[in-house]
C-alpha positions as a Markdown table, in Angstrom:
| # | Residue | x | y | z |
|---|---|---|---|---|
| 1 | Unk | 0.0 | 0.0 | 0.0 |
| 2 | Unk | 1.0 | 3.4 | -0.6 |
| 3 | Unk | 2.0 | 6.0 | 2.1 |
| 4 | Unk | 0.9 | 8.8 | 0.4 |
| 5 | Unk | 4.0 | 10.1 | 0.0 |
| 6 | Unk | 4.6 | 8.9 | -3.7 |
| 7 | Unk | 5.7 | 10.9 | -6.5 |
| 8 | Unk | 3.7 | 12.4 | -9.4 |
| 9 | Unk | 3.5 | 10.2 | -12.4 |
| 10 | Unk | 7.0 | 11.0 | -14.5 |
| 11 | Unk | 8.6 | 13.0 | -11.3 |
| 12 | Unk | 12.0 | 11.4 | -10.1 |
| 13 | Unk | 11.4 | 10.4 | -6.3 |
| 14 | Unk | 14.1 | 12.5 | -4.9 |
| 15 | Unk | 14.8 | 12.9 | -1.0 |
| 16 | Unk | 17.4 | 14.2 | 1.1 |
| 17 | Unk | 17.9 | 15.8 | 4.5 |
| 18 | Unk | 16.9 | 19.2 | 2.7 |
| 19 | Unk | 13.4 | 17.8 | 1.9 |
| 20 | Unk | 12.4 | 16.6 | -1.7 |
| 21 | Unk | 11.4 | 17.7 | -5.5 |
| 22 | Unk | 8.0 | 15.5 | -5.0 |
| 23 | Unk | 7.0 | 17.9 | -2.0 |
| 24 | Unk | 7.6 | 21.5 | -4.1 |
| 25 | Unk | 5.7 | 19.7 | -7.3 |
| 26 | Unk | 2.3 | 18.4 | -5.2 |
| 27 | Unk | 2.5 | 22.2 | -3.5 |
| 28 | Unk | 2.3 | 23.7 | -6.7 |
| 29 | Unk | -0.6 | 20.9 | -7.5 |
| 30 | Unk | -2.4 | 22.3 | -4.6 |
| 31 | Unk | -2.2 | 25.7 | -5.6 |
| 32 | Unk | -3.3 | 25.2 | -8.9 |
| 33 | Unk | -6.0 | 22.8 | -7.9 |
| 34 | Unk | -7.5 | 25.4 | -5.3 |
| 35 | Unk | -7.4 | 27.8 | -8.1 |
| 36 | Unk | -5.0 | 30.3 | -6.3 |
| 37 | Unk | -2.4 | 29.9 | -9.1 |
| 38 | Unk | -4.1 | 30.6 | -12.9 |
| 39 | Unk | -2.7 | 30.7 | -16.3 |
| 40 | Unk | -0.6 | 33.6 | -16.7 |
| 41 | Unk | 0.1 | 34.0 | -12.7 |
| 42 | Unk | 3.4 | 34.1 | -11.7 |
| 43 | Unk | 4.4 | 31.9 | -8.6 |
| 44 | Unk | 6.1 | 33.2 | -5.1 |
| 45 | Unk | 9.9 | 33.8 | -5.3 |
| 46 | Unk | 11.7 | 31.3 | -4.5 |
| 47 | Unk | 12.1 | 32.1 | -0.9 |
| 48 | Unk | 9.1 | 32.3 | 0.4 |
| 49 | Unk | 7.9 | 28.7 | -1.6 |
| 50 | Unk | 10.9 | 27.6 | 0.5 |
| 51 | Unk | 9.4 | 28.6 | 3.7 |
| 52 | Unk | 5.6 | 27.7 | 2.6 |
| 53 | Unk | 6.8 | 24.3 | 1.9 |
| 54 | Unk | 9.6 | 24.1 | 4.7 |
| 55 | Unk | 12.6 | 23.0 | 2.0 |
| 56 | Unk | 15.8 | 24.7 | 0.9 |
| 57 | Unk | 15.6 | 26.8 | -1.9 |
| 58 | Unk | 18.0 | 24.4 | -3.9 |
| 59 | Unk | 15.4 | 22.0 | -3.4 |
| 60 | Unk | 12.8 | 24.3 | -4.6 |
| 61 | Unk | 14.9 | 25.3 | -7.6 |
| 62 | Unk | 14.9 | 21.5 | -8.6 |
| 63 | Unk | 11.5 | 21.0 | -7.6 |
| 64 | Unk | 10.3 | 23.7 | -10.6 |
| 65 | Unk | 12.9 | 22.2 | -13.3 |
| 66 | Unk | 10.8 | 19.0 | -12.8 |
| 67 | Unk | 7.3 | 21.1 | -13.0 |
| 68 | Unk | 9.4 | 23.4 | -16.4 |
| 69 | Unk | 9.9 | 19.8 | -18.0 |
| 70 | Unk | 6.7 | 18.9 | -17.2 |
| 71 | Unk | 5.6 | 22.5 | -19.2 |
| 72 | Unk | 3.9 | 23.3 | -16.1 |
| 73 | Unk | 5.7 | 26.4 | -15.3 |
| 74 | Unk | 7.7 | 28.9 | -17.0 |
| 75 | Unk | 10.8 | 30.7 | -15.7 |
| 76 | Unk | 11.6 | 34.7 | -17.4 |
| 77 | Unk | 14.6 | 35.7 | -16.5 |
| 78 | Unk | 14.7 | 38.4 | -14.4 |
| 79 | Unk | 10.9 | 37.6 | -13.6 |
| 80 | Unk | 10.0 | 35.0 | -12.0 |
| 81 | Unk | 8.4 | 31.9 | -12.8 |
| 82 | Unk | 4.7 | 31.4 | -14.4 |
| 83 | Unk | 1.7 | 29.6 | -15.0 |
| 84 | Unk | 1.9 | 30.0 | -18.7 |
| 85 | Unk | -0.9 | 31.5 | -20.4 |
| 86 | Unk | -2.7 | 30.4 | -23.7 |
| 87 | Unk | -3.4 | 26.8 | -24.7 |
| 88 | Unk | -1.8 | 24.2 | -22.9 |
| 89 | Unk | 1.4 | 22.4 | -24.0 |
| 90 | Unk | 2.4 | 19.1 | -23.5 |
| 91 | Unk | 6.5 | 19.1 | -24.2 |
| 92 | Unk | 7.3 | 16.5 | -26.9 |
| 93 | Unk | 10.8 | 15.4 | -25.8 |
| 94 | Unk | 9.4 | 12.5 | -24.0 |
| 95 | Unk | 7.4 | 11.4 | -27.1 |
| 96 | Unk | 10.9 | 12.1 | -29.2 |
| 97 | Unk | 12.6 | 9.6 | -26.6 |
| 98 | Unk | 10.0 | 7.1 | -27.7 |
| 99 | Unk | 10.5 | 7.4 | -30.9 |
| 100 | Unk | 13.9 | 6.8 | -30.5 |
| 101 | Unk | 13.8 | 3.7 | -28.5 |
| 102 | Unk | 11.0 | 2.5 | -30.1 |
| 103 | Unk | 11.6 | 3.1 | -34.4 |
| 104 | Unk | 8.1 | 5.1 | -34.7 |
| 105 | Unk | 7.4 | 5.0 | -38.5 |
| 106 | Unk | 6.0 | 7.2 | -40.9 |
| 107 | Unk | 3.5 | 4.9 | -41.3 |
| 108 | Unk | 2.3 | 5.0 | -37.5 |
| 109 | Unk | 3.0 | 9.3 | -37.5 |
| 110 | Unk | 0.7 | 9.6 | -40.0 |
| 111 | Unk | -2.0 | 7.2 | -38.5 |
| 112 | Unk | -1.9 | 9.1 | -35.3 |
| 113 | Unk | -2.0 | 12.5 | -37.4 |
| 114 | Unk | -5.4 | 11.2 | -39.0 |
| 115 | Unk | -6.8 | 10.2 | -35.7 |
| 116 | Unk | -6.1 | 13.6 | -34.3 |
| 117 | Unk | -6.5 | 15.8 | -36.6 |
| 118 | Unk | -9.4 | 14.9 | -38.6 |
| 119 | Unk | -11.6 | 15.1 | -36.0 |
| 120 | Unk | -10.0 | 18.3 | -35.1 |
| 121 | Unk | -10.5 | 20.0 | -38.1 |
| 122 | Unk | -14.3 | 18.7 | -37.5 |
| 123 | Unk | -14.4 | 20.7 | -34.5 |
| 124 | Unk | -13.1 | 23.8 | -36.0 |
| 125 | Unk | -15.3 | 24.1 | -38.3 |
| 126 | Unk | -18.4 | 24.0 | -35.3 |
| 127 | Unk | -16.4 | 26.3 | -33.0 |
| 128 | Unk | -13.5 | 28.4 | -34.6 |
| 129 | Unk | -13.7 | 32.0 | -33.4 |
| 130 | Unk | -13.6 | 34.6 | -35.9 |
| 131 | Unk | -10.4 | 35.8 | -34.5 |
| 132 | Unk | -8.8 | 31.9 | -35.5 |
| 133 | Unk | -10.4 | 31.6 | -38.5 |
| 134 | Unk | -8.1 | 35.0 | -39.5 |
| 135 | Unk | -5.1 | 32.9 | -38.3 |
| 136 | Unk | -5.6 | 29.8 | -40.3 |
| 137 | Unk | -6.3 | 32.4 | -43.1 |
| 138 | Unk | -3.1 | 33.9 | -42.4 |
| 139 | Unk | -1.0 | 30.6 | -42.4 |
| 140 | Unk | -2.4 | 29.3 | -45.8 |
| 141 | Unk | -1.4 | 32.9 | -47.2 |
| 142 | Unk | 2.4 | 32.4 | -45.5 |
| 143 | Unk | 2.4 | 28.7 | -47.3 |
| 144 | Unk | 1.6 | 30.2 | -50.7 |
| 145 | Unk | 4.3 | 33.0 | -50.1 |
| 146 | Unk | 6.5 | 30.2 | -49.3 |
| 147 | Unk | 6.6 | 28.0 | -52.3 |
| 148 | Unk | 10.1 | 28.5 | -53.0 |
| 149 | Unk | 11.3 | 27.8 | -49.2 |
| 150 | Unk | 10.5 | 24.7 | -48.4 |
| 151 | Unk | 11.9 | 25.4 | -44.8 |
| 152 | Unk | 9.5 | 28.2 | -44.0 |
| 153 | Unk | 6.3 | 26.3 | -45.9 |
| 154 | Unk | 7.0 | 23.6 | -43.4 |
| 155 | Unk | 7.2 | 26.1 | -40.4 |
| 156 | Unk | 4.0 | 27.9 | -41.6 |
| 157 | Unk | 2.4 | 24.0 | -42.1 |
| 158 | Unk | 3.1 | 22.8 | -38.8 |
| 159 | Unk | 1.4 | 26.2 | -37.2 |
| 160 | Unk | -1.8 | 25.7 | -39.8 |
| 161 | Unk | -2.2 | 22.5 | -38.4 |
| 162 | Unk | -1.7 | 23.8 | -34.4 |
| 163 | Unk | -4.1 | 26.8 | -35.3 |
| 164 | Unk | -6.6 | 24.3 | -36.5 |
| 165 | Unk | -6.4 | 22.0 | -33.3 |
| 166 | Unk | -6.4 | 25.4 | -31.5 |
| 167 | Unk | -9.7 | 26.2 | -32.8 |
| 168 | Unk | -11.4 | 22.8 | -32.4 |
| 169 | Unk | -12.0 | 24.4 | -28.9 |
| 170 | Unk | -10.7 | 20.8 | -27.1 |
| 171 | Unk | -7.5 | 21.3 | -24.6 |
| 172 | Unk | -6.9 | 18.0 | -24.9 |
| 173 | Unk | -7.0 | 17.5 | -28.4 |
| 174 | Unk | -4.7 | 21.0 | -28.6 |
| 175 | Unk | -2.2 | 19.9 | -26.8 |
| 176 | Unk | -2.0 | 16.2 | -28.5 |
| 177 | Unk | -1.7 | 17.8 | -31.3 |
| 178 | Unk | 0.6 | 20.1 | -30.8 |
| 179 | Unk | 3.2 | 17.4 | -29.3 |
| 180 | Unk | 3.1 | 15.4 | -32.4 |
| 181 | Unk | 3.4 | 17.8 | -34.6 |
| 182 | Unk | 6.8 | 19.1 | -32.7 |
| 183 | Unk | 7.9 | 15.5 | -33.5 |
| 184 | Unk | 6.4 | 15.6 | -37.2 |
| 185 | Unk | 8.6 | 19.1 | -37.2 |
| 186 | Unk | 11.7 | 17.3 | -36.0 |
| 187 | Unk | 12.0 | 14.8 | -38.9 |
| 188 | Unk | 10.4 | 17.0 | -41.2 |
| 189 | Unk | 12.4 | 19.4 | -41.6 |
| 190 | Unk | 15.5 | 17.1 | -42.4 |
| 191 | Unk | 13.9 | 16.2 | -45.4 |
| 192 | Unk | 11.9 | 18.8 | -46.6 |
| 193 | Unk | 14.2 | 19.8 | -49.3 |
| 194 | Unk | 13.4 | 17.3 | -51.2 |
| 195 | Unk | 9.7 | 18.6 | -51.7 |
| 196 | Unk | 9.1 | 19.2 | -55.1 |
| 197 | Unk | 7.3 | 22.2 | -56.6 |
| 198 | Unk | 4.1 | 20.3 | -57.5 |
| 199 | Unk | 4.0 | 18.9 | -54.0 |
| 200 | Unk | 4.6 | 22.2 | -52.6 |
| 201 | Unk | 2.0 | 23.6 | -55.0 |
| 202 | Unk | -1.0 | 20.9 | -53.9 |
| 203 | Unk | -0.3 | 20.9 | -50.7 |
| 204 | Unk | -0.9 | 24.7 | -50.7 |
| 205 | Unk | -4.2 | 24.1 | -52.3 |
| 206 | Unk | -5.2 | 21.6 | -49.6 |
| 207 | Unk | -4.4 | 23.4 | -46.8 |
| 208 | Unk | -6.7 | 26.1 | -48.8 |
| 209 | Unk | -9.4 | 23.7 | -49.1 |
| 210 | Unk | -9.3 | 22.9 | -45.1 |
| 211 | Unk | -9.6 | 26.3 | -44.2 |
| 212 | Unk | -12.5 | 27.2 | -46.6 |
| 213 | Unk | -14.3 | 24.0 | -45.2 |
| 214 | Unk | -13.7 | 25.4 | -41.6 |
| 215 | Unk | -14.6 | 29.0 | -42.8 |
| 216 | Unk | -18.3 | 28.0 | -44.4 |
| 217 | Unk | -18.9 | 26.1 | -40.9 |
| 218 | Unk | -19.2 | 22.5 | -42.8 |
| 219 | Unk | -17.9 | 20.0 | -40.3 |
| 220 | Unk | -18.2 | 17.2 | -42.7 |
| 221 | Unk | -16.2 | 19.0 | -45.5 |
| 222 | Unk | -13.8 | 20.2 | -43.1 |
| 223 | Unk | -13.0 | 16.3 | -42.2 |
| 224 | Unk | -12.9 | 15.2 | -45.4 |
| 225 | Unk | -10.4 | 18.0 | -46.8 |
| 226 | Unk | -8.1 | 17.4 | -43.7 |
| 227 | Unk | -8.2 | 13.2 | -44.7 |
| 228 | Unk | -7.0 | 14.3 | -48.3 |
| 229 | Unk | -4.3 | 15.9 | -47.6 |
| 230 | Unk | -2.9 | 14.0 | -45.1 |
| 231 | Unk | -3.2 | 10.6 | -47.4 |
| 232 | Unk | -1.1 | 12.9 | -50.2 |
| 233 | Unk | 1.1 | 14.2 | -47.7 |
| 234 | Unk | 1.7 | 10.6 | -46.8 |
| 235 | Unk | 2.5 | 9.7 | -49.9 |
| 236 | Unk | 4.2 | 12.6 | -50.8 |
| 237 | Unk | 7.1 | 11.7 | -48.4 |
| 238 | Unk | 6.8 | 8.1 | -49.0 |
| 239 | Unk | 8.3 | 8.5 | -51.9 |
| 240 | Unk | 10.7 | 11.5 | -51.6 |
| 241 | Unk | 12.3 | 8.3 | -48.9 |
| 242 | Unk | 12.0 | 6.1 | -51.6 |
| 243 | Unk | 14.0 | 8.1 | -54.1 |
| 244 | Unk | 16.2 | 9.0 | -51.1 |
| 245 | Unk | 16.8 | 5.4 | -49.1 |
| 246 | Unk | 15.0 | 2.3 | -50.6 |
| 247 | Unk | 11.8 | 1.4 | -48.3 |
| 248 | Unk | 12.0 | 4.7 | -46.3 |
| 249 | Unk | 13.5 | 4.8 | -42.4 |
| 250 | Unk | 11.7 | 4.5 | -39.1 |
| 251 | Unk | 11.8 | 8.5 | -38.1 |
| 252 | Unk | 14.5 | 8.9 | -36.3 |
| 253 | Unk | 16.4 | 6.3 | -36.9 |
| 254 | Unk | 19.0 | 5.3 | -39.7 |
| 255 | Unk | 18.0 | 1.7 | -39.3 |
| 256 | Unk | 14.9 | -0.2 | -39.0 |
| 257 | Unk | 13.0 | -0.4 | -35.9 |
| 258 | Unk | 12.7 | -4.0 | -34.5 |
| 259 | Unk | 9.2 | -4.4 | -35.1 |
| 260 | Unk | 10.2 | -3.6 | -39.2 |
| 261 | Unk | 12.6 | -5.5 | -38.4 |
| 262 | Unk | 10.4 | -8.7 | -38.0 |
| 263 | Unk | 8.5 | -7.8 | -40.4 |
| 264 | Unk | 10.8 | -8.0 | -43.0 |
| 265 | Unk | 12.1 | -11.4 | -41.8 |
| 266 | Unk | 9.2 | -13.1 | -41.5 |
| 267 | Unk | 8.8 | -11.6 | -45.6 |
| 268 | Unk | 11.9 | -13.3 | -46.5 |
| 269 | Unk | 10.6 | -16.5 | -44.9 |
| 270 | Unk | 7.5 | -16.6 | -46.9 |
| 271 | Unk | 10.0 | -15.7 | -49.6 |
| 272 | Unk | 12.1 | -18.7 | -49.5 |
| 273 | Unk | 9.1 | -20.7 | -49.0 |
């Protein structure tokens, strides 16, 4: 049985004679679960969460690196440190460590992609504000202007695709799909040189097509527009890899993952069979 002293799910269990991170993380809970700490607000300095919680401020110090990996709170130099503001964030190093360990394909990136963001763009087009609906405008006009940078097309895609998730008016869904698109971002942008001019040209048009969808309030359009273009984008890279590296890679990885691995074995098996 527990004795109520664990730590937070993904919190290090760190004690010492100076007390522990675990103790200045479940204060700050507290805080934020009694509503005396908001988005935006900026926490007590350092010293006086020392003396609330009765721990050294070294321990304090560590205790809000754990809650600023966590994306809980924000430190401004020469501020302080805050609740941030605006929609939540979920930090995507720890998905990026998966990926890592794990050989995430493009395959499985893009499944999750169309799980997310299909019904997002659903969403958007029930409850976008005027105010987002401006934005997405705004991003489809950068991606036009930015046919012949295929770096700053992807930067403007990846914030099209936030803005939308942004204006499906779900948290939850926002920050999902913010943190895979940071790892989407990651590989992407290693590769998107090799984007050709007609790719460039149609994805432009779809992302067009989304945000018109979302603009005339049609739900079902909006879903289906979204579905396109992430089956061309899909194939779109599929076979810039293929041009690049026979069969494509596992993102981030320069070999296969073990699971392709298998795959491929047990192929060669039925091969020789």
């Amino acid at each position: 049985m527990g004795n109520g002293n664990e730590a937070p799910a993904g919190v290090p269990h760190v004690r010492n004679a100076e007390g522990s991170t675990e103790q200045v993380v479940t204060h700050v809970r507290t805080l934020i679960e009694s509503g005396s700490l908001r988005p935006g607000d900026r926490l007590p300095a350092e010293r006086d969460l020392a003396v609330e919680i009765g721990v050294s401020r070294p321990t304090v110090r560590a205790g809000l690196r754990a809650l600023a990996a966590m994306g809980v709170v924000q430190s401004r130099h020469g501020s302080g440190t805050y609740i941030p503001a605006g929609p939540p964030t979920l930090g995507s190093e720890p998905l990026r460590f998966l990926a890592a360990l794990h050989g995430f394909t493009r395959e499985e990136m893009f499944e999750a992609r169309r799980i997310l963001e299909v019904g997002a763009a659903g969403l958007a087009a029930e409850r976008a504000t005027s105010d987002q609906i401006a934005t997405i405008a705004e991003e489809v006009t950068c991606l036009f202007a930015s046919m012949e940078d295929p770096q700053g097309f992807l930067v403007h895609d990846v914030k099209f695709h936030q803005t939308v998730a942004v204006a499906s008016g779900n948290p939850i869904v926002t920050s999902l799909v913010g943190m895979v698109s940071e790892l989407y971002y990651a590989h992407r942008r290693e590769t998107a040189a090799r984007a050709s001019d007609r790719n460039l040209r149609d994805a432009a048009e779809m992302h067009r097509r989304i945000y018109q969808a979302i603009r005339a309030r049609d739900p079902e359009a909006a879903c289906h527009a979204m579905a396109e273009h992430l089956a061309h984008a899909r194939a779109f890279q599929a076979e810039e890899a293929s041009e690049s590296t026979p069969g494509g890679q596992p993102l981030d990885r320069a070999h296969d993952s073990p699971r392709e691995t298998k795959r491929g074995q047990r192929r060669d098996a039925k091969s020789a069979d």
